[in-house]
Short mmCIF file of the C-alpha atoms (twelve columns), coordinates in Angstrom:
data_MODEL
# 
_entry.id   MODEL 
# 
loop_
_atom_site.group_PDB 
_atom_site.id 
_atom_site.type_symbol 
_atom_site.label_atom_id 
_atom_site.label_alt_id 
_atom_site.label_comp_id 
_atom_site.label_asym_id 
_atom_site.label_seq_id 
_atom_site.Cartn_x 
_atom_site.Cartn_y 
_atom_site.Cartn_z 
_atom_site.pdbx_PDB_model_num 
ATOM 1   C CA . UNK A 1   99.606  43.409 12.222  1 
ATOM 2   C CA . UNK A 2   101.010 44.150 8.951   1 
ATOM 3   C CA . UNK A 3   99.801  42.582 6.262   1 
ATOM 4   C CA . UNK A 4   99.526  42.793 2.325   1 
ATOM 5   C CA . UNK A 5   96.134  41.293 1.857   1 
ATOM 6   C CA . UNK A 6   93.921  41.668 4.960   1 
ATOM 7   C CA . UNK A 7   90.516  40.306 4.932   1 
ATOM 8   C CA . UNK A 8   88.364  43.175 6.121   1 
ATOM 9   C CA . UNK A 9   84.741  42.946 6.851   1 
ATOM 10  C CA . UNK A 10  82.333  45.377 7.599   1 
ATOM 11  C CA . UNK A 11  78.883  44.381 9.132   1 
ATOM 12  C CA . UNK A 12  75.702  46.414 9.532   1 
ATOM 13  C CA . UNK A 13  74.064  49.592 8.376   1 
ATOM 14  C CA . UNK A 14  72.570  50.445 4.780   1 
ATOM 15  C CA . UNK A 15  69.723  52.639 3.666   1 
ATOM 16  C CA . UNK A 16  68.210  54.610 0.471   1 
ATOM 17  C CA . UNK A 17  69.216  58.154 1.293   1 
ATOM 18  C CA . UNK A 18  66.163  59.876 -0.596  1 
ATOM 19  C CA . UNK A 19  66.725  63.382 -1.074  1 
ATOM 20  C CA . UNK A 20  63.027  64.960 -1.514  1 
ATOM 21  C CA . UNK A 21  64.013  68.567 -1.845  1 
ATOM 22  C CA . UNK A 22  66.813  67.354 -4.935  1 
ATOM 23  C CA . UNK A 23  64.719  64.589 -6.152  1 
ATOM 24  C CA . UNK A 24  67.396  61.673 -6.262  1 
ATOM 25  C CA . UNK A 25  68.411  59.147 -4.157  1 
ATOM 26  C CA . UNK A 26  72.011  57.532 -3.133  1 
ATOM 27  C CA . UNK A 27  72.708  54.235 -1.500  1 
ATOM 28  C CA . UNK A 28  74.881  54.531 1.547   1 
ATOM 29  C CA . UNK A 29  74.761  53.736 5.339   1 
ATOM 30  C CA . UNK A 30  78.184  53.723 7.578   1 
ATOM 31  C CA . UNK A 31  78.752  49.885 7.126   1 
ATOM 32  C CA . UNK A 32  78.340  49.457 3.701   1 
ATOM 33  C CA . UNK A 33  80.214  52.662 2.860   1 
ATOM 34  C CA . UNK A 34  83.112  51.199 4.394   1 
ATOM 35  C CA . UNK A 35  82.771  48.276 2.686   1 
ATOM 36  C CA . UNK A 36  82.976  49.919 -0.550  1 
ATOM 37  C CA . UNK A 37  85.913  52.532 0.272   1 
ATOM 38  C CA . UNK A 38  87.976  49.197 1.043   1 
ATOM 39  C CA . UNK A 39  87.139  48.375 -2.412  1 
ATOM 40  C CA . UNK A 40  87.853  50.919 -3.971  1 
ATOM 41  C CA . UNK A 41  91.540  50.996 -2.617  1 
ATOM 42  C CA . UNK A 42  91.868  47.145 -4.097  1 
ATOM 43  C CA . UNK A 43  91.339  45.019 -0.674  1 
ATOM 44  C CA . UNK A 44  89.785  42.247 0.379   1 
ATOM 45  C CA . UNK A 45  86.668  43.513 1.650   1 
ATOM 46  C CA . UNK A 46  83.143  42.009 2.250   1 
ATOM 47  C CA . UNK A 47  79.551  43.740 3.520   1 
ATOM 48  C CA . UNK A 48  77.080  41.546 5.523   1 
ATOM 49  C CA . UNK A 49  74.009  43.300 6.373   1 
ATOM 50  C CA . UNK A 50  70.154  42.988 5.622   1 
ATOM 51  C CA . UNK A 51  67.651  44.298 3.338   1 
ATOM 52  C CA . UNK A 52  63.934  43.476 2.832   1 
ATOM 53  C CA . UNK A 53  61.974  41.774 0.070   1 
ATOM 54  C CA . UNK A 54  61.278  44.957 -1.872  1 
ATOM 55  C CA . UNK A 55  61.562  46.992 -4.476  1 
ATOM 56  C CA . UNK A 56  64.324  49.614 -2.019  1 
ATOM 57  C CA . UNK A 57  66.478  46.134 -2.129  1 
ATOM 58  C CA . UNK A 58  66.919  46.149 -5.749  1 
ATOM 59  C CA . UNK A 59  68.582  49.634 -5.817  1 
ATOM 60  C CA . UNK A 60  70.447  49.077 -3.423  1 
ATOM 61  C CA . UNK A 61  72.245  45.983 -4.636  1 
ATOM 62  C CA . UNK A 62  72.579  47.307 -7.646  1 
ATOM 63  C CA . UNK A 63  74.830  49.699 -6.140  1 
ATOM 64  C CA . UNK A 64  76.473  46.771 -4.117  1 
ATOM 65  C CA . UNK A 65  77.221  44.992 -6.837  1 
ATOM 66  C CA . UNK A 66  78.709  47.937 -8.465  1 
ATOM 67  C CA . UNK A 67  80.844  48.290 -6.255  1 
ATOM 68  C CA . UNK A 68  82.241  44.591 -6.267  1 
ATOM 69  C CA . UNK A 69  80.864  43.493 -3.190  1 
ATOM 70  C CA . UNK A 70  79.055  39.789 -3.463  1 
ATOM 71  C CA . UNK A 71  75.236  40.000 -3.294  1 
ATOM 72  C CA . UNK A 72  75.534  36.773 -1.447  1 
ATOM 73  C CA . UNK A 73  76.906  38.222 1.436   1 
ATOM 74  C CA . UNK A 74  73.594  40.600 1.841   1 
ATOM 75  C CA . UNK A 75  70.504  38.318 3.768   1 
ATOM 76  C CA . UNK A 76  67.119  39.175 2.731   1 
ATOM 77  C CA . UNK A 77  64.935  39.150 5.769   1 
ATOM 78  C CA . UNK A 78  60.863  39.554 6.309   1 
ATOM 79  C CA . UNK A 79  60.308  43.485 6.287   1 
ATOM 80  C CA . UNK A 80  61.266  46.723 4.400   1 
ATOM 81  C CA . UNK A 81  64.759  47.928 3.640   1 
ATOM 82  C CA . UNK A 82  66.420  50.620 5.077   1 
ATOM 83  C CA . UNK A 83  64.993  54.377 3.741   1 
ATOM 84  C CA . UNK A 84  65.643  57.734 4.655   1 
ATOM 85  C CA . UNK A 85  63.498  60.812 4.069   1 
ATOM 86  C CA . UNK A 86  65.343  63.991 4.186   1 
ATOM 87  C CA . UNK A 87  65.525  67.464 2.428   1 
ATOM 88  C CA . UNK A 88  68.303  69.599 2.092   1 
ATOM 89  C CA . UNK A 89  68.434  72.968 1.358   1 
ATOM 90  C CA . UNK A 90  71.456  75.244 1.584   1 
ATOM 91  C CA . UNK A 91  73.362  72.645 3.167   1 
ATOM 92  C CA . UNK A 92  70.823  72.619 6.026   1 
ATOM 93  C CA . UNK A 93  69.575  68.480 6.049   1 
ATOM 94  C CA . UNK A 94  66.500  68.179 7.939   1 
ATOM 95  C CA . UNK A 95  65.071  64.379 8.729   1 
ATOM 96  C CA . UNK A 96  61.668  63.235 8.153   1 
ATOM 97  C CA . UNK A 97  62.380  59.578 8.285   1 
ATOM 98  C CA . UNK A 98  65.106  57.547 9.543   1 
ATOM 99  C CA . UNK A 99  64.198  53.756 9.544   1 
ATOM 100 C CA . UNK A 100 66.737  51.117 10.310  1 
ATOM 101 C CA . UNK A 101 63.962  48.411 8.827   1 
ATOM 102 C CA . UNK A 102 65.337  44.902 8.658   1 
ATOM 103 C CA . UNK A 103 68.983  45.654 10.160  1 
ATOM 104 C CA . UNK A 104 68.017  47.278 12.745  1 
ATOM 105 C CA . UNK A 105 69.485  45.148 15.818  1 
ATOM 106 C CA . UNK A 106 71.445  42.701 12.491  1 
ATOM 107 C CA . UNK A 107 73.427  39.616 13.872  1 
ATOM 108 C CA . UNK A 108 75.280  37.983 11.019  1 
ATOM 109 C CA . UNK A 109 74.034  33.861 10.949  1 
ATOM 110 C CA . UNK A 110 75.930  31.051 11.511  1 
ATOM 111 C CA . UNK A 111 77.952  31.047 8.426   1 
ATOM 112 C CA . UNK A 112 78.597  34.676 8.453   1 
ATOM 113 C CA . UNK A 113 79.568  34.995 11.964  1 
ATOM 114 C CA . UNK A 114 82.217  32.076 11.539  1 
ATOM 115 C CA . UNK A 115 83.919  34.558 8.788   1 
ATOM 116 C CA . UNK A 116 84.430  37.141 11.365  1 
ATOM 117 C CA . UNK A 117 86.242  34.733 13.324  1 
ATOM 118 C CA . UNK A 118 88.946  34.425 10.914  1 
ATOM 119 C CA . UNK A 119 89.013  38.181 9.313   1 
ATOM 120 C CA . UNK A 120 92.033  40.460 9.898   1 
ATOM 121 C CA . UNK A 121 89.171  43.041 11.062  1 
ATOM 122 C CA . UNK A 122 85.673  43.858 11.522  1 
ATOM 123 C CA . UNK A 123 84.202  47.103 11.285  1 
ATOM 124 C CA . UNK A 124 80.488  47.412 12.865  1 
ATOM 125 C CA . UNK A 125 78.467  50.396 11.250  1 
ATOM 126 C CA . UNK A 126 75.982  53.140 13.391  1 
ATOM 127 C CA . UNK A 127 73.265  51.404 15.119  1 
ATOM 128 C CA . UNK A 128 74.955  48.048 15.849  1 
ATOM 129 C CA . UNK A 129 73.416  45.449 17.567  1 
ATOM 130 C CA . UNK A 130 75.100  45.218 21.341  1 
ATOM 131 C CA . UNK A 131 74.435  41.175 21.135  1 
ATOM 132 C CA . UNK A 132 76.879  41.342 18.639  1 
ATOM 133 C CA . UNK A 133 79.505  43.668 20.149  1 
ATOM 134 C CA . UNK A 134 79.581  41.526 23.750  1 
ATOM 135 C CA . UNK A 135 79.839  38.059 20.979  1 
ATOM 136 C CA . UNK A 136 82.890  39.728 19.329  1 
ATOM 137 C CA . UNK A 137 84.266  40.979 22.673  1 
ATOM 138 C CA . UNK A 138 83.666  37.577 24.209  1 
ATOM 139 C CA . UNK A 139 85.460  35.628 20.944  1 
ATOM 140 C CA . UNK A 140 88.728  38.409 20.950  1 
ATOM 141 C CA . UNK A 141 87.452  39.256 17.467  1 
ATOM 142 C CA . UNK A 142 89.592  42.597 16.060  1 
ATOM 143 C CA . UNK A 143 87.386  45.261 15.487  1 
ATOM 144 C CA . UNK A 144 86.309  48.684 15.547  1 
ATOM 145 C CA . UNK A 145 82.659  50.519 16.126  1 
ATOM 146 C CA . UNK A 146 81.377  53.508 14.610  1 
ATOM 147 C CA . UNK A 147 78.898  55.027 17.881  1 
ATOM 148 C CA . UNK A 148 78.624  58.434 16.349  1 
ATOM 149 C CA . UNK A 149 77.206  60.868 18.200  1 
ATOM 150 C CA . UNK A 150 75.570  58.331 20.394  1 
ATOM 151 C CA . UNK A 151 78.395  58.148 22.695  1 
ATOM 152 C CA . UNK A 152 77.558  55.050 24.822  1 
ATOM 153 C CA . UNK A 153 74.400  53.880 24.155  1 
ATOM 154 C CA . UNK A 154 76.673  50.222 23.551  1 
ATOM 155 C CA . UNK A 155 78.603  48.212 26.069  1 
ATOM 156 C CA . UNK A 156 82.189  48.895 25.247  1 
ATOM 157 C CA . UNK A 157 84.372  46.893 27.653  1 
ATOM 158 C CA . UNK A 158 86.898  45.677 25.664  1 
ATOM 159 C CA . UNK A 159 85.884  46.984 22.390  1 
ATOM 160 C CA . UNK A 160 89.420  47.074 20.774  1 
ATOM 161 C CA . UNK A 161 88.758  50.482 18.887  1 
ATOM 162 C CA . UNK A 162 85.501  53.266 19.014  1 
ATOM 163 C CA . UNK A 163 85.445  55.967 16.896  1 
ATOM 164 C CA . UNK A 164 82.932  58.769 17.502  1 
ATOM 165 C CA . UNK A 165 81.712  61.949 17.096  1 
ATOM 166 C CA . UNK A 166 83.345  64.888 18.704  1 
ATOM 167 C CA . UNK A 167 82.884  69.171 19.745  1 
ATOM 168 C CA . UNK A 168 84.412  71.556 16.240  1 
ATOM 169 C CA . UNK A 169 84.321  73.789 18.744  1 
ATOM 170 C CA . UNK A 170 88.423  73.819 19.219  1 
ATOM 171 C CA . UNK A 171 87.794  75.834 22.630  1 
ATOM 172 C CA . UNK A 172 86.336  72.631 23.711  1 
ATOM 173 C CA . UNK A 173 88.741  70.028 25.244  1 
ATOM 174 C CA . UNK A 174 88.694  66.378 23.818  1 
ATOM 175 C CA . UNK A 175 90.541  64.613 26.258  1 
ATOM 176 C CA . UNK A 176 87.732  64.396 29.008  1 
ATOM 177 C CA . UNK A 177 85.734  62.701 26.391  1 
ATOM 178 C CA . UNK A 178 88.215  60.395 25.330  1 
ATOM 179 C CA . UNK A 179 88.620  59.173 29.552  1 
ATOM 180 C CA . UNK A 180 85.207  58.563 29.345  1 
ATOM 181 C CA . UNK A 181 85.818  56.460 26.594  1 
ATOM 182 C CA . UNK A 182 88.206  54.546 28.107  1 
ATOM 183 C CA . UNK A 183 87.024  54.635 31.676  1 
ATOM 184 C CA . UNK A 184 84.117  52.740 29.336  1 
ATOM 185 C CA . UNK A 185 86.621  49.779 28.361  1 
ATOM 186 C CA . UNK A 186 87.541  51.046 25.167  1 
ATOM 187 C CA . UNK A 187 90.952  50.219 24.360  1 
ATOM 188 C CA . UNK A 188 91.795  52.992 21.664  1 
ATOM 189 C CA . UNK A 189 89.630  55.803 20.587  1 
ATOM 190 C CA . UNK A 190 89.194  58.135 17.334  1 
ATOM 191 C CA . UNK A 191 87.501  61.401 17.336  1 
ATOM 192 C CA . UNK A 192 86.565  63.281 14.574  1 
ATOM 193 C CA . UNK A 193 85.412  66.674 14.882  1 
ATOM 194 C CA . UNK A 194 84.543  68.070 11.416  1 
ATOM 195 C CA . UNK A 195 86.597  71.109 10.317  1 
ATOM 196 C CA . UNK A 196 88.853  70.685 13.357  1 
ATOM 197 C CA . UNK A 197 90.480  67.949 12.740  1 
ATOM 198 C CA . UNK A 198 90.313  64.071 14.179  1 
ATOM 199 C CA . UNK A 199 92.569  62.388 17.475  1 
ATOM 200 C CA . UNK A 200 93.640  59.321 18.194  1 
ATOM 201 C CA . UNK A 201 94.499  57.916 21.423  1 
ATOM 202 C CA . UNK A 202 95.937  54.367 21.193  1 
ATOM 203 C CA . UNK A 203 95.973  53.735 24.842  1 
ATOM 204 C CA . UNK A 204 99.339  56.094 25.395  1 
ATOM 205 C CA . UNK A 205 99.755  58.580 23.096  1 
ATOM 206 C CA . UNK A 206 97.275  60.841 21.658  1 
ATOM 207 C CA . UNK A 207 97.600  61.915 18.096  1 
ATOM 208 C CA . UNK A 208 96.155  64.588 16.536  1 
ATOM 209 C CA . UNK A 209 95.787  65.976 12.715  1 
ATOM 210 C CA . UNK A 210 93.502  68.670 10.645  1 
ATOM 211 C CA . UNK A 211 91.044  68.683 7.953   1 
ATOM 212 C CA . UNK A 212 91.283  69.326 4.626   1 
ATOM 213 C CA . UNK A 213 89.507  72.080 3.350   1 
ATOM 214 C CA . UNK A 214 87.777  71.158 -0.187  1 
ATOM 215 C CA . UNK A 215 84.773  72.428 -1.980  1 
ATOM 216 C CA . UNK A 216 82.302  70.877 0.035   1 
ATOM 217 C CA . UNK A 217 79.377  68.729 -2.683  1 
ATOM 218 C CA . UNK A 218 78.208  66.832 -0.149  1 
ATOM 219 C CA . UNK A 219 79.061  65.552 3.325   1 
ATOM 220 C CA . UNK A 220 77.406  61.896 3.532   1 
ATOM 221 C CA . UNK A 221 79.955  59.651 4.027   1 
ATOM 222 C CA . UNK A 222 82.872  61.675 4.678   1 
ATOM 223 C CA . UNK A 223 83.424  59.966 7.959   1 
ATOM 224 C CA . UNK A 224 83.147  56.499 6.889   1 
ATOM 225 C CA . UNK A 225 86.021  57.484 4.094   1 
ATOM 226 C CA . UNK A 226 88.001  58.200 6.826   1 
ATOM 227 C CA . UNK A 227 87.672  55.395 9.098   1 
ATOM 228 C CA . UNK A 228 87.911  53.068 6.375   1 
ATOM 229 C CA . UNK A 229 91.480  54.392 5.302   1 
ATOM 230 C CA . UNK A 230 92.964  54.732 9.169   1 
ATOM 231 C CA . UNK A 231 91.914  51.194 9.693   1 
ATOM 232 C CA . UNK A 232 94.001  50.391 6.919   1 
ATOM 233 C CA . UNK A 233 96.932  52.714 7.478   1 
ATOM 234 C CA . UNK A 234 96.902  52.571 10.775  1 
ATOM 235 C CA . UNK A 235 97.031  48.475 11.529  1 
ATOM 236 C CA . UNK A 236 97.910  47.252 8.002   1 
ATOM 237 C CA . UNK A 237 100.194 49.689 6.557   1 
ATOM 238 C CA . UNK A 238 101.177 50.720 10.170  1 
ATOM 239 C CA . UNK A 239 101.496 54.332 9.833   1 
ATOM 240 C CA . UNK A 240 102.221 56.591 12.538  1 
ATOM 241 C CA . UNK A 241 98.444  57.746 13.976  1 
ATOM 242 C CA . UNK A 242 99.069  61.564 13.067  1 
ATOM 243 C CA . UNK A 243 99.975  60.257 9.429   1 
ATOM 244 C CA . UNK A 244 96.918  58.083 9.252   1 
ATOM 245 C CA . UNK A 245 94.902  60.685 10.512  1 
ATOM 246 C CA . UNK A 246 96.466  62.991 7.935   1 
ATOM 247 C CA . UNK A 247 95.281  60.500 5.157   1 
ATOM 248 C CA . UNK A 248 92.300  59.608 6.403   1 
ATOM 249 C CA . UNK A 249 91.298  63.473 6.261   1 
ATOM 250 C CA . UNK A 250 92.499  63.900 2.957   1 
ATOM 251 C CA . UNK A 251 90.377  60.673 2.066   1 
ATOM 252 C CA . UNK A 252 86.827  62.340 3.489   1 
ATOM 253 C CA . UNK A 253 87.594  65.435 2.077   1 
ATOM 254 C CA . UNK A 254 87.548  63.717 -1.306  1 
ATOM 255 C CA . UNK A 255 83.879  62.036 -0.629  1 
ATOM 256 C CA . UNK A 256 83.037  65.248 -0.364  1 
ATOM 257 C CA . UNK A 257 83.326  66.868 -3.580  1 
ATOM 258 C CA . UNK A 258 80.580  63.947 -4.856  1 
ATOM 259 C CA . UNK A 259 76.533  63.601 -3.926  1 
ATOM 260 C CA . UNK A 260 76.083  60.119 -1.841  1 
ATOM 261 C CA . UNK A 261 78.572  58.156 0.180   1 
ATOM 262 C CA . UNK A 262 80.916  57.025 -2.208  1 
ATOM 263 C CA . UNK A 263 80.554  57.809 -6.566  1 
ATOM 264 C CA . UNK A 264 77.920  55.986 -8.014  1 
ATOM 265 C CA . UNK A 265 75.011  56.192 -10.545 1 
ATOM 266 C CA . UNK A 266 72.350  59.302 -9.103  1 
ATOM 267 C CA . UNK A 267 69.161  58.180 -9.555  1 
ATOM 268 C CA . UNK A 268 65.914  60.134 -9.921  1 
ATOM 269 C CA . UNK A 269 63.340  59.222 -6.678  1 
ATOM 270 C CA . UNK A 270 60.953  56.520 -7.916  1 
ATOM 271 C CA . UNK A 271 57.739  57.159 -8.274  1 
ATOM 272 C CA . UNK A 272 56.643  54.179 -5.777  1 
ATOM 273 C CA . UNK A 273 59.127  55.097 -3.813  1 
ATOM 274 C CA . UNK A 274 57.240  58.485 -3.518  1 
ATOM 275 C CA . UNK A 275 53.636  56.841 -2.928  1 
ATOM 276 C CA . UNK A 276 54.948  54.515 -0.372  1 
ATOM 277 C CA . UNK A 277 55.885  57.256 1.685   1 
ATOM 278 C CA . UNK A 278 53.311  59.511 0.798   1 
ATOM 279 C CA . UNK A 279 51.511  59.773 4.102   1 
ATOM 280 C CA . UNK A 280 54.962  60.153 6.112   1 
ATOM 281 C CA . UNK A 281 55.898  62.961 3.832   1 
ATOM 282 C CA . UNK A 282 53.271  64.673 4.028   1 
ATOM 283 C CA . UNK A 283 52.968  64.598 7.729   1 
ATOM 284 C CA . UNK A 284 55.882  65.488 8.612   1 
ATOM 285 C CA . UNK A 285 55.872  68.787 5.768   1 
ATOM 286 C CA . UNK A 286 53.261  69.736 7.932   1 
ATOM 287 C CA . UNK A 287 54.455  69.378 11.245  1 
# 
């Protein structure tokens, strides 16, 4: 699959990471973190996804724009944007809102989905819409699926490539996990397991690399660093999968020496941003 110039697309999740213990808040969400990592190493890379008619948006595509990623490729649906309400303190995040808002189940349209159909690959962030994963299985689109830590909650017969969550604990086999995976149709599997290191089994041989250690700044996005660069070396550059492992460590453990998913302008919380949320905040402080 080697090739120069790849047309990558990456389709799904944003959101307004608001930080209320720090005050600030950083764009991100797996999707369009990937997006913007491809950027940032020179490809061709495009983000569909959806955002609301509000004032969240505007941040947001700011930040896409920033980036070099066309505003055009973003819909605006009826609803809110993307936000989440955490607070971190000593490197202990705690969530008090997590809301998907308007891409929450996202399809690409007509005109969107038709580009899929003729990109080199197609990443689909967290919380992807399983419509769209059977539609890509069903059309032999190439792609790959972030599920996380929610293991199967998505069909995956046929899904060409999962990555996923997996046990730190090194005492704590991965292979029985990665069956599952397979025994769920997935044709090759990741797994990254923080400070232990990531695998890859490409459907024979199972590949395995470290971390990096690194002053840790901030975690978010670490993972999507790392699956955007092993897409790349992996199936474009076609890199051994212990050496694109090996990158793609060395690539998360760079995201995290910044705040926010990939570098980009910190921003103070809004004030409206603040009173919108005012009765969530304040419930949840209490609870």
């Amino acid at each position: 699959m080697k090739n120069a110039n790849p047309t990558l697309i990456a389709v799904g999740d944003n959101c307004l990471d608001t930080y209320l213990s720090k005050g600030f808040v950083t764009v991100g969400g797996n999707a369009l973190n990937v997006a913007v990592q491809w950027r940032r190493q020179g490809l061709n890379a495009r983000y569909f996804g959806a955002l609301g008619p509000d004032e969240e948006a505007e941040i947001m595509f700011g930040a896409i724009e920033d980036a070099g990623l066309a505003r055009a490729d973003v819909e605006i649906c009826p609803g809110a944007s993307a936000v989440t309400l955490l607070t971190d303190d000593a490197g202990e995040r705690r969530f008090l809102l997590e809301s998907l808002g308007v891409g929450e189940d996202y399809v690409p349209n007509a005109e969107r989905y038709a580009a899929l159909l003729h990109a080199d690959w197609v990443h689909l962030g967290t919380n992807s819409s399983e419509r769209l994963v059977r539609r890509l299985v069903a059309d032999a689109v190439t792609f790959s699926i972030d599920v996380s830590t929610r293991h199967f909650d998505l069909p995956l017969e046929g899904v060409p490539l999962v990555f996923a969550s997996g046990p730190e604990d090194p005492t704590e086999p991965v292979e029985p996990l990665i069956a599952r995976f397979k025994a769920a149709g997935a044709r090759q599997v990741v797994i990254t397991c923080g400070r232990r290191g990531s695998f890859h089994d490409d459907g024979g041989t199972l590949f395995q690399a470290g971390s990096v250690p690194v002053a840790v700044v901030d975690t978010c996005g670490a993972g999507d660093s790392f699956i955007a660069t092993f897409l790349v070396s992996r199936f474009f550059e076609m890199l051994s999968g212990e050496a694109a492992l090996d990158r793609s460590a060395a690539r998360a453990a760079e995201t995290c020496t910044h705040l926010g998913g990939f570098p980009q302008p910190i921003q103070a919380i809004p004030q409206w941003l603040l009173d919108k949320y005012d009765s969530v905040i304040r419930t949840t402080r209490r609870a």
